[in-house]
N, C-alpha and C positions, 0 to 999 in steps of 0.2 A: 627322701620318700621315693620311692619304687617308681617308675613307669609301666604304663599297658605293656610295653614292646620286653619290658624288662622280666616280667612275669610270664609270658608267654613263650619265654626261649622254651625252645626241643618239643613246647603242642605243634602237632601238625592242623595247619590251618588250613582253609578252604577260601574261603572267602575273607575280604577285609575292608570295611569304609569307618571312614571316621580317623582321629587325631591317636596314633600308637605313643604319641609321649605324652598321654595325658596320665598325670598323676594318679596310683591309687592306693586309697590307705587299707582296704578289707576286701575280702575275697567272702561271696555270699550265694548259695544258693537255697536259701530260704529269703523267700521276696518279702519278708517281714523283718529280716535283717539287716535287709540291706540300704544305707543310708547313704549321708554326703562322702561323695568319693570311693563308694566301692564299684565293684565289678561284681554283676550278678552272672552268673551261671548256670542259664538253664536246663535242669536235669532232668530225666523221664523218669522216675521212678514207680515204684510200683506200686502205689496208692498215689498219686499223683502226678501229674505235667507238668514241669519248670514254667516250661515254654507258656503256659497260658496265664502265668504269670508275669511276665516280661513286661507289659504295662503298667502295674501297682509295683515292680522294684522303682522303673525309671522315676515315677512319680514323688517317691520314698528319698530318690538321689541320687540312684545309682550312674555315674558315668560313663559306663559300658555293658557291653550283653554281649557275652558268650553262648551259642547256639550250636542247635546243629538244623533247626529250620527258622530259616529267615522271618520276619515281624512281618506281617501285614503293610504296617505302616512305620516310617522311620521318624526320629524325632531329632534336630538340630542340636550336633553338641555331642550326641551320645555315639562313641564308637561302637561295629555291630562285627560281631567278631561269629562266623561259622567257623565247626569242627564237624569233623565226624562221629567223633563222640565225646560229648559233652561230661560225661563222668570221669573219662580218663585225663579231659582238658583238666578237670579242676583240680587229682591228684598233682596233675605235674604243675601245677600253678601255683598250690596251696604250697606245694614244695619247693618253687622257686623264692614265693613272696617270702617264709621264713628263712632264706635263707641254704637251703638245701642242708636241714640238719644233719639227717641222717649219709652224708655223706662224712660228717665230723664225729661219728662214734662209729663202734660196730654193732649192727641193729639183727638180730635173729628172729627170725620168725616158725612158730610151730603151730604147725596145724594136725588133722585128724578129726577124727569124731569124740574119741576120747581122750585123757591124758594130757590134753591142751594146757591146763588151768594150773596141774601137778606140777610140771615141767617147767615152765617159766615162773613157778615163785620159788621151784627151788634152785633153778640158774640165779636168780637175783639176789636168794639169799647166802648161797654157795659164795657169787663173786661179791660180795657184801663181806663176806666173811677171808676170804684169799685180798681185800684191799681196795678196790674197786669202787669208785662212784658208779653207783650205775641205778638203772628205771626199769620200770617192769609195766606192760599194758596185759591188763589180765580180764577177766569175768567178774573176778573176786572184787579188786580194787585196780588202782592206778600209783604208784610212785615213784617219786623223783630222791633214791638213799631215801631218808626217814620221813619224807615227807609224803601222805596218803591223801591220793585224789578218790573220790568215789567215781563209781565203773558204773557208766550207763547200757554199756554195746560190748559183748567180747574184743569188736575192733572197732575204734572210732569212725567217726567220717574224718575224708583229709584234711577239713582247714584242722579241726582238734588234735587229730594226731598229728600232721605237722608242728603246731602249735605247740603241743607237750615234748616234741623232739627236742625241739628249739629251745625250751624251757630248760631240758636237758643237759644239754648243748651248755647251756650259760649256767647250768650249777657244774661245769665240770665232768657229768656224766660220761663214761667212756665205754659204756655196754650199755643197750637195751636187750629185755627178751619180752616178746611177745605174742601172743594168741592170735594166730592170722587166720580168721573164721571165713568159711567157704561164700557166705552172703557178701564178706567186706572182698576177698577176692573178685569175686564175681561184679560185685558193684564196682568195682575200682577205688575202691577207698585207699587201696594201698598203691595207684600206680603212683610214676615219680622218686619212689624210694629205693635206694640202695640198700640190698640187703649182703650182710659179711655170709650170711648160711642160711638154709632153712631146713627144716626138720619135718619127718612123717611118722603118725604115731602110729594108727591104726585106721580102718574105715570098717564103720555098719551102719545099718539102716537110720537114718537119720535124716531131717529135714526135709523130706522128701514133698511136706507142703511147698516150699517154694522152690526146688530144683526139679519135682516130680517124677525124674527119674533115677537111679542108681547110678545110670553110665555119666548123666550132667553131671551127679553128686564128684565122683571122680574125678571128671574134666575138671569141676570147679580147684579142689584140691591140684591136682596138676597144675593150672596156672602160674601157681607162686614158685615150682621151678623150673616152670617152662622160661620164667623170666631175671632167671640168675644169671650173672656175668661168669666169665673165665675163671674169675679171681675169687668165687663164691665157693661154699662148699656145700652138698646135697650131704644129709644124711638122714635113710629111713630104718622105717621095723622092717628088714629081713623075711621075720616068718609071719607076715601079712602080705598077700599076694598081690594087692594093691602096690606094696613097697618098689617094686621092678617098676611098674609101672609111669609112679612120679619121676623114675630117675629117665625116662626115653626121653630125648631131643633136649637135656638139660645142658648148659654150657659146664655148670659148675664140676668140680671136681666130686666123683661118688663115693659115697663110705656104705656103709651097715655094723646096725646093731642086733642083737639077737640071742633064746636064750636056746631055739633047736637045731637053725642053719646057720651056715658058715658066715661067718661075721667079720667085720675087723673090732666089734667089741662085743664080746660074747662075756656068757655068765651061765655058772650054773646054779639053781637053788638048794641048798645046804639044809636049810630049815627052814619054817614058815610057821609064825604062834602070833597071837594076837600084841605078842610083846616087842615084834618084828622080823626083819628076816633077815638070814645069814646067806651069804653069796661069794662064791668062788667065784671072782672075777682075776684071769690072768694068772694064776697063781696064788692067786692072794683070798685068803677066807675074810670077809668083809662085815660085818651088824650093821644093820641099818632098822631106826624104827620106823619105816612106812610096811607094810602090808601086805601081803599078796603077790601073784604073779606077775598082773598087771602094772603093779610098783615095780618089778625087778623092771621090765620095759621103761618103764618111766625112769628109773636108775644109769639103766644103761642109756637109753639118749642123753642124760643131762652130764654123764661122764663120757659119751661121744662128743659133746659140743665143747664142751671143756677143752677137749683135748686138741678139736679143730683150732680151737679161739687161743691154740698156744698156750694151755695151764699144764704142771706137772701133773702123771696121774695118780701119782705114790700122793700126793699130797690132795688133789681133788677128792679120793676116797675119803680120808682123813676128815675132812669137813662134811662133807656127804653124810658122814654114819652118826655126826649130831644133831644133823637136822629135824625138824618136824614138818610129819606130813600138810599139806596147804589146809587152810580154815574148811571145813564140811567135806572132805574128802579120807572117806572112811576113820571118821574122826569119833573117838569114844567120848561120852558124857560119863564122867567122873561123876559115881553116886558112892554111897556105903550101904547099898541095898540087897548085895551080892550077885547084882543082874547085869550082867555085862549090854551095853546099852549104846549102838551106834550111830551115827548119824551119816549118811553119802549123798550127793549130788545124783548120782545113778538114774539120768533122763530116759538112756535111751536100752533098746533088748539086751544087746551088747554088755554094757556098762552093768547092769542089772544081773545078768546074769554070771559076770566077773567077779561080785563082790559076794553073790550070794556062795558061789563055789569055794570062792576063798574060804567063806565060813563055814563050808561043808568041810573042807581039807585040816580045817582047827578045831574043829568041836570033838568030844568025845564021846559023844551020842547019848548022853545021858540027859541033856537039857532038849527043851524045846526053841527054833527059831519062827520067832515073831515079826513077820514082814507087816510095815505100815506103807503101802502104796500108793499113788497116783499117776493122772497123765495132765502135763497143761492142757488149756484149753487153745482154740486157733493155731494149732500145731498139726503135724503129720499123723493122723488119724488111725495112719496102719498099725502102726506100732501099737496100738494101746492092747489089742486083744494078746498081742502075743508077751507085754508086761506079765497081765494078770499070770497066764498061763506060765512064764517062767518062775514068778516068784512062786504058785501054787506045785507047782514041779518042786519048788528046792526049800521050801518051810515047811513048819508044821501045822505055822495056824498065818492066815494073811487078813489083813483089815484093807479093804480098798476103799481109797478116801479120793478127796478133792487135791485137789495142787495146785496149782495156779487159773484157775478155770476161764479166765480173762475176761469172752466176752459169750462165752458158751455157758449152756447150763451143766452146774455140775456133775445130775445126776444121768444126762446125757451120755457122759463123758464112763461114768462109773461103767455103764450099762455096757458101752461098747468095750470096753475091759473085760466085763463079764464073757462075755462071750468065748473069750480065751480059758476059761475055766471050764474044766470038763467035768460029766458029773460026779465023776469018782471025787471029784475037789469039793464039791458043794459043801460036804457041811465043813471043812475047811476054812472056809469064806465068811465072812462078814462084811456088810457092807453100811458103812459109817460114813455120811456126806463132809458130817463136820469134822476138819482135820484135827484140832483139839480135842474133841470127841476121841477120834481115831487111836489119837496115840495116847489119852487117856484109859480107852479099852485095853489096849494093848499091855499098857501099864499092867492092869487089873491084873491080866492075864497073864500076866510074868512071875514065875516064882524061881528063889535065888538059883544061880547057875546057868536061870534062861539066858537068851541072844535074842535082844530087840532088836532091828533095823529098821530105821525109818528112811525111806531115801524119797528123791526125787526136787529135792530143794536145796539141800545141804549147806553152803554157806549164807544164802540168802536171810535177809531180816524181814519179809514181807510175804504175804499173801495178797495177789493181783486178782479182784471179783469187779465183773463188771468195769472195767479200767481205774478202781478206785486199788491202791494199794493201802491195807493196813498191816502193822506189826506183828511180824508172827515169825519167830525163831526156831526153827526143830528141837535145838542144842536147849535151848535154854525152858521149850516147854515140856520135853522129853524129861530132864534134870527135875523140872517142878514136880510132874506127875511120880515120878518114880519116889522121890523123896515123899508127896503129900500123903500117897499109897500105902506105901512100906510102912512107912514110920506110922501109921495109925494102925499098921496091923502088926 
């Protein structure tokens, strides 16, 4: 069993009273967790103060208190451990206590606004397929090879991700790729870990409720390679301007990918049909069924990373061009209704407007595209007017619905959408609260050869109202509608 003194190597500490060999079995900073023998950690977070819980852990068992503002009152027995910062203590602690896993695989991390989610299920299933045990921490899901954890957080807190490293670790794993979101940066979820590279996809407007600005949004991104070793490798998107950026004051070794500026993995687009797309990468004419421009980017980092992590590339493509694109990521619902009928994650302006253009660049003008929209609820506010406005810009007909409304009223949320609509769009527009409603209209409204898109959820299984989540699938109620529709007419 672990020591205080033992888990604490490489925190920088401030302060220290109490017994540093005192045994501990669990690392806790929820004071509801923490029992006989652990070590609580008080964290300031952002709906809550560790710190003012410090009294109901010790109570609960806890051995020790890690701070970064001393108790009022001390209690016999419990060692009291100040830091300066109490979130980065508990990455690098979480990561001593298992063991320092990520030191025993090579752990990749990708971040971005968008592309995150694409990227790291098709490195896992790439090095899945080339031989590899290997984990995947994603949005989607969680796994260990064929074992699937369900995904709470794009990126865990540290004792869980630790904890799944390690898990890793002991099935043999010898790669992770993973989704390193600007909140788990910023919060330190991921200090403590070794990373073999990390990756930059793109940046837009996004999140901006809790970074509130652009330039934090960036810094945040930054971080993951401001804190690469020597021996790490950076590789971004080239032709996002952001890209330059992540790579200043990095130790790692720099790459680029790209499909306009000068790259060390560049690509050009061949063809682009709902059936995939074809890519001169290097010489080489390549098929792959993902999608769109935004997939070639997505292509090209996961055969940049490949190529860093030591895989052939003649033979990376190879595997690459069987792949399928990740769960809800411009993913088609199979009818025989003759409506081509898609489903995408597509949260943010960006994203949104990537996938609608794609479908602008495949269609043949002869059908109508059917946008089914929303914006979550307790999110960055700005963005919604400028949704409406882009889908209304690039369809023919738009249903603006609900999406995950959380703890906002829906039609709140519609309204300030609306606003992004101009009036030449009005009769364009419908507005349907209920999202089964939504894309049941929609359905209606589709005759064969149309283009539904429904975005904004895309792999999800749930609708979040009120903090309650119930069952609500896009894929599978998009599938329902179309078939109950059709087939009666």
């Amino acid at each position: 069993m672990p020591q205080l003194k033992d888990i604490l190597y490489k925190v920088a500490l401030q302060t220290v009273s109490g017994d540093m060999e005192t045994e501990v079995t669990t690392l806790a900073f929820d004071s509801r967790k923490a029992d006989a023998g652990s070590v609580f950690v008080a964290v300031s977070g952002t709906q809550v103060d560790g710190h003012d819980y410090i009294e109901t852990a010790i109570q609960q068992g806890a051995v020790a208190i890690v701070c970064e503002r001393l108790p009022e009152t001390t209690v016999d027995d419990i060692a009291i451990v100040q830091v300066a910062d109490s979130a980065e203590a508990l990455g690098v602690m979480a990561s001593n206590l298992y063991g320092n896993p990520s030191n025993k695989l090579k752990l990749v991390g990708i971040t971005g606004t968008n592309g995150k989610t694409t990227c790291v299920s098709l490195l896992f299933e790439l090095f899945r397929a080339l031989g590899y045990n290997t984990g995947l921490l994603s949005t989607v899901e969680n796994k260990i090879n064929d074992e699937v954890i369900p995904s709470t957080h794009t990126t865990p807190d540290a004792i869980t991700l630790n904890k799944m490293l390690a898990k890793m670790v002991a099935k043999g794993c010898t790669h992770c790729f993973m989704e390193s979101s600007s909140h788990a940066i910023v919060q330190r979820r991921i200090a403590g870990l070794k990373y073999e590279g990390a990756v930059f996809t793109n940046l837009s407007h996004e999140h901006l409720d809790y970074h509130k600005t652009f330039d934090e949004y960036i810094k945040a991104k930054k971080l993951l390679f401001d804190g690469l070793s020597s021996s790490a490798f950076a590789l971004v998107n080239a032709d996002d301007k952001r890209g330059s950026v992540m790579l200043q004051n990095t130790k790692a070794s720099k790459h680029k990918y790209a499909l306009k500026s000068l790259a060390d993995y560049k690509a050009k687009i061949l063809s682009n049909t709902l059936e995939g797309l074809e890519l001169d990468i290097n010489g080489q004419n390549v098929w792959f069924k993902l999608i769109g421009d935004f997939n070639a980017y997505n292509l090209l980092a996961v055969l940049g990373t490949a190529a860093l992590l030591g895989e052939d590339e003649v033979r990376v493509l190879e595997e690459l061009s069987s792949l399928d694109p990740a769960p809800g990521r411009f993913e088609q619902v199979i009818t025989e209704t003759g409506i081509t009928a898609l489903v995408d994650y597509a949260h943010t302006p960006d994203a949104l407007e990537n996938v609608l253009l794609t479908i602008k660049a495949i269609r043949t003008g002869n059908e109508k595209v059917i946008t089914v929209v929303g914006c979550g609820g307790n999110r960055d506010k700005d963005k919604r007017p400028i949704m409406a406005k882009i889908a209304c810009e690039l369809s023919d007909k738009v249903v603006l619905t609900s999406d995950n409304p959380r703890h906002e009223d829906p039609m709140a949320i519609i309204k300030e959408m609306q606003e992004g609509v101009s009036p030449s769009n009005y009769k364009k527009t419908l507005i349907i609260e209920d999202r089964r409603e939504a894309i049941k209209t929609a359905s209606a409204l589709a005759e064969p050869k149309d283009i539904i898109l429904v975005v904004g959820k895309g792999h999800e299984t749930y609708q979040e109202i009120n903090g309650v989540r119930t069952d609500f699938d896009d894929r599978k109620i998009l599938s329902e509608m179309l078939n109950l529709i059709h087939k009666q007419n």
